[in-house]
N, C-alpha and C positions, 0 to 999 in steps of 0.2 A: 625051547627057543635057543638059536645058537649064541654065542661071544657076539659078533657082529650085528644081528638082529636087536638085542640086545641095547646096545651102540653103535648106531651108525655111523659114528668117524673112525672106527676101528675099520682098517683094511682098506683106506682110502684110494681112491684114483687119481687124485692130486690131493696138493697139500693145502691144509686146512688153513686158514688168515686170520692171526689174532690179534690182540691188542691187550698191553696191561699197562697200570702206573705207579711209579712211584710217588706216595702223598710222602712231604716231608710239612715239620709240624716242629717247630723250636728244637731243630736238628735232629728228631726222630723221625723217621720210617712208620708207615701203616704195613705189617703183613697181616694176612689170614693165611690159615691153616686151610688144606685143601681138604674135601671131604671122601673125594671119588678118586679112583684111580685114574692118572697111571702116577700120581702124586698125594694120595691119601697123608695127611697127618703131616704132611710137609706145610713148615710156611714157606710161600711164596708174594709176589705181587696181584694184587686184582687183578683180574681181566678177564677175558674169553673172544669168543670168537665176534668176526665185524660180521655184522647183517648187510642182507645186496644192499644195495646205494647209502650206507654209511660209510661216513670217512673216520681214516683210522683214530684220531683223537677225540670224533664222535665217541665210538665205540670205546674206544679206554675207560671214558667219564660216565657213560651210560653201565658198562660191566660195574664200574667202581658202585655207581649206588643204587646197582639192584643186589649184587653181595653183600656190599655192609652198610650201605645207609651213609656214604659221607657223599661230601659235593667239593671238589674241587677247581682249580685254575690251572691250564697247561701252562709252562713252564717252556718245553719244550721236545724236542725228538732228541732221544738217549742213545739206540741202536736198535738190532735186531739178534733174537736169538730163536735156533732151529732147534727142536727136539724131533726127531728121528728114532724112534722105537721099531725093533726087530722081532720076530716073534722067534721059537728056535729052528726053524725051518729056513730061517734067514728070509722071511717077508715081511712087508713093510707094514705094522701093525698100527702105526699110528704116525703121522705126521703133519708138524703145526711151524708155521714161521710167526714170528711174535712181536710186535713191533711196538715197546717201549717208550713209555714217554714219563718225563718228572712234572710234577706239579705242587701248587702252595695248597695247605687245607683250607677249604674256607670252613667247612661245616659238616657238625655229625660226630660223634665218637668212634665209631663201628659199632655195627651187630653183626650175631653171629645170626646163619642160617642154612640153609640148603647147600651152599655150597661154599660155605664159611665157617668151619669147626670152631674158629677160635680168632680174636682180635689180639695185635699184639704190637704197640709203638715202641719200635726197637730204636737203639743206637746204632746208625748202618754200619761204623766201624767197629762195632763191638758184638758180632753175630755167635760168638764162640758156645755150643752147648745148647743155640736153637737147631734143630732138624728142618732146614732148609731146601729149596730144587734147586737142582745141579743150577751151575752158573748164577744164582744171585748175588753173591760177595760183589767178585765184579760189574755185574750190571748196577747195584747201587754205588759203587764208587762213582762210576760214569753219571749216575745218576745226580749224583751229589752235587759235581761238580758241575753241572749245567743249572742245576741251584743257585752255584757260590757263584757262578759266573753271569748270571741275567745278569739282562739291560735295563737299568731303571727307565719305568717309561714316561 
């Protein structure tokens, strides 16, 4: 079976549409650890990809607890971020736009599973000595502060 066969988002024809969130939780962060590549062993943010006729903060809260089992509240839209993988041929081996959002915890601890190595309620200021994906720091800061910054409603 080849790489691709394999993994059908490997070697894409357009780019793949995801969706992740930040749970924060008495000023901690939910990450898991990713189990597959192209992020193995990395903590990152929940999420994965949107399914046709979900909307993107569907899809955020929906990834969030089939990975670990919590249930959240959007907060709101953080940014976006592209990962872009090149194989050494220089072709496009993988490609995802990722569209972020912060949320309050309501419920759930985390589990781990299938595509959750590891639960881990970080200090999003204080990342130093977790093995993280590229561009988290920032994206939690952003995160944070759409936190600090809700509208009482």
């Amino acid at each position: 079976m080849s790489e691709q066969q394999a993994d059908p988002r490997l070697y894409p024809d357009r780019p793949f549409l995801a969706a992740s969130v930040a749970v924060f939780r008495d000023g901690k962060v939910l990450l898991a650890s990713r189990t597959a590549a192209p992020a193995a062993d990395l903590f990152s943010l929940p999420g994965g990809v949107v399914e046709v006729g979900e909307g993107l903060a569907e899809a955020a809260l929906r990834e969030l607890f089939e990975e670990v089992a919590v249930k959240a509240r959007i907060i709101g839209f953080v940014d976006h971020s592209e990962i872009v993988q090149r194989d050494a041929g220089g072709r496009i081996k993988r490609h995802f736009i990722i569209a972020c959002f912060a949320a309050e915890w309501l419920a759930g601890e985390g589990t781990t599973g299938a595509e959750a190595g590891a639960i881990l309620w970080a200090d999003p200021d204080q990342l130093g000595g977790i093995a993280v994906t590229k561009g988290l720091g920032p994206m939690l800061k952003k995160a944070k502060s759409v936190v600090l910054n809700q509208k009482p409603a």
